[in-house]
C-alpha positions, 0 to 999 in steps of 0.5 A: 500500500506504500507504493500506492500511497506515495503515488498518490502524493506525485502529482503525475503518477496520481494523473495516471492513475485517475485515468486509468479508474476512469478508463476501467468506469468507462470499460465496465459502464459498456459491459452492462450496456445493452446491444441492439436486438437483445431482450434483456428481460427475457435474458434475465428470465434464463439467468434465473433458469439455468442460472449459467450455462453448464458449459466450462470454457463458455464460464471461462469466457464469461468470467474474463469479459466480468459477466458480459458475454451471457448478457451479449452486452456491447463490450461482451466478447471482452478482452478474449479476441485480443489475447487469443490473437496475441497468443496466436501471433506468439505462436507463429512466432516459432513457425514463421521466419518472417515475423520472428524476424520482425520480433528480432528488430526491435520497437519498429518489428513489435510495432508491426507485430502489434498491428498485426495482432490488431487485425486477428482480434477483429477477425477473431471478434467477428468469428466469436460474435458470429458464433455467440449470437448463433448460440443465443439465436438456438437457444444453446448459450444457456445450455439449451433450458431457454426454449426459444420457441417460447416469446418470454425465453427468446433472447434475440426476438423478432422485431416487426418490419426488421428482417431477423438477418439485419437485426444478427448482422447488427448484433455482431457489428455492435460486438466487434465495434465493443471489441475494438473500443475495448481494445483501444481503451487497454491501450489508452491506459498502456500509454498513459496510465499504469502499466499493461492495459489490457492485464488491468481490464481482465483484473476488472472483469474478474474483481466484477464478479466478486462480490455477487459470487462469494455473497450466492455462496454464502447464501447457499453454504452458510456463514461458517463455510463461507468464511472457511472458504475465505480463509482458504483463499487467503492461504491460496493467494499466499502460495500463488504470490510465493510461486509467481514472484520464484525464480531461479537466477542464473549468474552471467558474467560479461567480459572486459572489451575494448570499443575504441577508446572506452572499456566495456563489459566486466559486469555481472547480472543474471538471468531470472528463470521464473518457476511458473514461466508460462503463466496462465496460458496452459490452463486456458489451452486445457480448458479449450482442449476439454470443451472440444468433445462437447462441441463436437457432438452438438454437429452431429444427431443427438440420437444416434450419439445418445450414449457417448454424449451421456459418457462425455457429459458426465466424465468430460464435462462434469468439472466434479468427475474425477476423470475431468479432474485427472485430464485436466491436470495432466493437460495442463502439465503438457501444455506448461512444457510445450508452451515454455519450449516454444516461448524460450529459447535456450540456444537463441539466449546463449547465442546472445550472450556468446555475442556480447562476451557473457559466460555462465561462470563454469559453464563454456560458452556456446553449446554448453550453456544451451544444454546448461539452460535447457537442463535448468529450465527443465527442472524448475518447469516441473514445479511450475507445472504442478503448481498450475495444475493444482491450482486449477483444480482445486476449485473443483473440490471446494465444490466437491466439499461444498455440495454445490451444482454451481461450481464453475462460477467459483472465483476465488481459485484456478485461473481467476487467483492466478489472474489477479495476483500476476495483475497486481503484483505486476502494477505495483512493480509498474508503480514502484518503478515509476517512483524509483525514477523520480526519487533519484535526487540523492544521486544527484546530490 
């Protein structure tokens, strides 16, 4: 609270900071802002029905856009688009020379990568429109409880003298314009606010539905377990810090180079190998990967595949069962080692340090200290993994402990924990930086 307080005091900092609580009121007044075409009271009747769509990745999408995306509000699709999009890019990163190139010329190259990422999340934002007012349109965004055949459950009614394709043609122009105010808004508060934009609106959405999540399990629960319950997200939030803020350090030493008339190198720093080094991503591959069987089955005959979509339901759909459990858990320690392979490069940071005359002490340089990196990468990624994996799933048995049906709202664990820790923890750095620059008056003294 230090940080926040003396930023408070610095008149520009206390500038930034009011724009970006501004930016986050104008995000949030747009998530609850209706879209054309969509009845709101006939959403709000499904609500009270199936009270959310028992569908995980759809909960997932729901809980980063705070609660928007089931509402088909303008700013419903959130910040998803984007981060898929820049998750893609960083992908093809590795499989295409040309932008991996770009990556390597600095600020023009991440500049070009950024519009690049720009045009993806526009296009992702009108595939997921598109695919969302379909669902809403069917019935299936509520799991199929709302039947759309009758006019008190239809989400998208027909209007008199508008034709039904003018009004989903609307709907999904009305979505991607969200997208795109929401994703110049992030980086109105990258530019002149707090740091990261976009990780702060995600923090939002998330901080949004708090307060609403944890008072339904009180009423459901109980006082005594709701603040068991509490209690243990504290417990949760002290392990997610400690594991977010490890990291493996590895001493670099530089030697001493002549350029010209000046001497260079000879100092020593290190390279921060953090333990959870993947982040987030892993758990919102695995719960793609885990929806993808449901999606599926929904194109083919519910008859004729009667019995597998029982079986998935209540093994691959059920976060509960104790197969769901189990293949979630490894998916996210695949996809940890897989998404860390391709985001660090061992030989690419050796190169680098061979180049500018840095050495691992005891280790040669070249080679050896790829083998050397990559041996230590291996081994911290192995705790880094579990930790995600863990972390994920241990909602799921809070409301296994809990007797609830409504798990998957759950917010105080899995992706919405790890989240908002990495958020704060990496605004607070943002600010405190921001303070050590304007606090160096001793050395010029």
């Amino acid at each position: 609270m230090s940080a926040f307080t003396s930023a408070l005091r610095t008149p520009d900092l206390r500038k930034k900071l009011l724009f970006t609580v501004a930016i986050v009121g104008i995000y949030r007044l747009g998530a609850t802002l209706p879209s054309p075409g969509v009845s709101y009271a006939n959403v709000r009747a499904c609500l009270k029905i199936t009270e959310a769509a028992n569908n995980d990745l759809l909960n997932l999408l729901n809980l980063f856009s705070g609660g928007a995306l089931l509402q088909l509000s303008v700013f419903a699709l959130g910040i998803m688009p984007y981060i898929t999009a820049s998750i893609i890019l960083q992908l093809l990163t590795v499989v295409i020379p040309r932008l991996e190139q770009l990556r390597k010329e600095g600020q023009s190259g991440q500049a070009k990568i950024t519009q690049y990422t720009r045009y993806l999340t526009l296009g992702l934002a009108v595939l997921q429109a598109s695919a969302f007012v379909a669902l809403a349109r069917t019935g299936q965004l509520f799991n199929g409880l709302c039947d759309q055949n009758d006019p008190t459950y239809q989400i998208i009614p027909e209007a008199t003298g508008i034709p039904m394709w003018l009004t989903l043609s609307v709907l999904v122009m009305t979505m991607t314009a969200g997208t795109g105010v929401v994703m110049w808004l992030g980086e109105l508060i990258t530019d002149r606010g707090v740091g990261n934009g976009m990780s702060v609106l995600i923090f939002t959405s998330i901080a949004a539905r708090l307060p609403g999540e944890g008072w339904s399990i009180k009423e459901s629960s109980g006082t005594g377990k709701f603040f068991l319950v509490l209690g243990l997200v504290l417990v949760i939030i002290a392990l997610v810090v400690f594991i977010e803020q490890a990291q493996r350090r590895i001493p670099v030493q530089y030697a001493k180079r002549m350029i010209g008339r000046r001497m260079y190198g000879g100092t020593s720093t290190y390279i921060p190998l953090k333990v959870n080094q993947a982040g987030v991503v892993p758990v919102i591959f695995a719960s793609s990967l885990l929806y993808l069987p449901q999606l599926y089955l929904q194109f083919f005959d519910k008859n004729t595949l009667k019995p597998y979509q029982v079986w998935i339901q209540n093994h691959l759909a059920d976060p509960v069962s104790p197969l769901y459990i189990g293949v979630m858990f490894l998916l996210i320690i695949f996809f940890t080692y897989f998404y860390v392979s391709i985001t660090f490069n061992p030989t690419e940071v050796a190169e680098n340090m061979k180049k500018y005359g840095g050495f691992v002490p005891g280790i040669r340089p070249g080679k050896p200290t790829a083998d050397y990196l990559d041996f230590i990468l291996s081994r911290i990624t192995l705790p880094g993994a579990l930790y995600l994996g863990l972390i994920s799933v241990l909602p799921n048995f809070f409301f296994i402990w809990l007797n609830q049906s409504q798990y998957q709202n759950f917010p105080f664990g899995g992706t919405a924990v790890l989240i908002m820790v990495g958020v704060g923890l990496e605004t607070v750095k943002q600010i405190e930086s921001q303070l050590m620059q304007r606090n160096y008056e001793g050395f010029l003294r």
